[in-house]
Structures are given as C-alpha cells and as structure tokens.
N, C-alpha and C positions, 0 to 999 in steps of 0.2 A: 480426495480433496477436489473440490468444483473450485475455478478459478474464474468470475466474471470481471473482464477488465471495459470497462465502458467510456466514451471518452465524449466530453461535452464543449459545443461552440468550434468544434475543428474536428479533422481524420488522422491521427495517425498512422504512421509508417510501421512496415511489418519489425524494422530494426529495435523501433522504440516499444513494439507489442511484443517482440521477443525478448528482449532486455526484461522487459517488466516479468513476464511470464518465469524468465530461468530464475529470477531472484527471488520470486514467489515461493518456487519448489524448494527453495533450501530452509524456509519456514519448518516446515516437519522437522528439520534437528533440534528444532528448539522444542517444539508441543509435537505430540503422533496425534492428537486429536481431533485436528483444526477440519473442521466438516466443509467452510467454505471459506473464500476470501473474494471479499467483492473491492476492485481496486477503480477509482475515479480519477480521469484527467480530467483537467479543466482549464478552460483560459479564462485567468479574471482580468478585471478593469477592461472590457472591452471598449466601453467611451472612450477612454483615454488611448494616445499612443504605444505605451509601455503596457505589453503583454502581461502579466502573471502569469507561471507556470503553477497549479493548485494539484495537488497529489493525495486522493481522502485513501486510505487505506485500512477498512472493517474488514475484522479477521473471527467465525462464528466457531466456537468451543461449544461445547455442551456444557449450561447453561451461565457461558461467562461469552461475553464480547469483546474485542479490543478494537480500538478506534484511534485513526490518527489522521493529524492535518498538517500536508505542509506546503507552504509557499517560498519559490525564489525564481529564477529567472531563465532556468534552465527545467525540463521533465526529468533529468536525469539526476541533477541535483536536487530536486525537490522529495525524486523517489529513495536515492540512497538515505536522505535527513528521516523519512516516513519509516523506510524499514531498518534504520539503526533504533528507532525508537520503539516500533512493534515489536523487534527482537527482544526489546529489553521487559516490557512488558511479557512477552510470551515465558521468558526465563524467570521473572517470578512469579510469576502463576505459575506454572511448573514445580519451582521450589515450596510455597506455599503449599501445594497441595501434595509433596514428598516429606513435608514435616509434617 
C-alpha cells in the first residue's frame, strides 16, 4: 500500500505525520486491497482569523475509490471524523463484494 500524505498552506510536525501514517496502516483490516491512499491537510479560511483544519482522505481499490472530507478545528479531530467514515465505507464494500 503507497501512502502519500501531502499537506497544503502550512508544514507539519513529524507527530501529526506520524499519527496520520499509523492510522493509515490499520485500513488493511478493513479492505487487503487498498493499492493507495493519498491523505490531504489543509488550512481553510485563511482570510479570516479562525483556521480550519480540512482532512481529504482518497483511498484507491481496484476499480472502486473512497473519498472523504472533513473539517473542524483540530488535524486530529478532523482525521479521526475522516477515518471513522472511510472505515465504514471500506467495510461495505468489503461486504458487498463477499455477498
């Protein structure tokens, strides 16, 4: 599994690249498939004073993709809200394609 974690409008810290990275790798128990995952930070409303934390997380299957978007105010809580929802999408696709 290729894992490209990219991060746009600011650098993050090896803490928050590593967080992302381990929670990545537990994806495989959901799908054995998953060929890539390309994960997006981002800081929105940069005009304004209040940051967004923005979390896109595309996950590539052979020939199925899963996609998710989330925003809140923290990287950390934008990612756990991104990969409770990937999860759940990877688990029925999974099932779907076991029935």
């Amino acid at each position: 599994m290729n894992i490209i974690i990219q991060t746009v409008h600011f650098d993050a810290d090896e803490k928050l690249l590593d967080f992302v990275e381990k929670k990545i790798q537990k994806l495989t128990t959901f799908h054995d498939r998953i060929t890539k995952v390309d994960v997006f930070l981002k800081l929105d409303n940069l005009v304004h004073a209040i940051k967004d934390k923005v979390v896109e997380i595309n996950i590539h299957i052979p020939k199925h993709n899963c996609f998710v978007k989330t925003t809140s105010k923290s990287f950390e809580e934008s990612f756990e809200q991104a990969f409770e929802a990937v999860a759940n999408q990877l688990k029925k696709k999974k099932e779907k394609q076991a029935a």
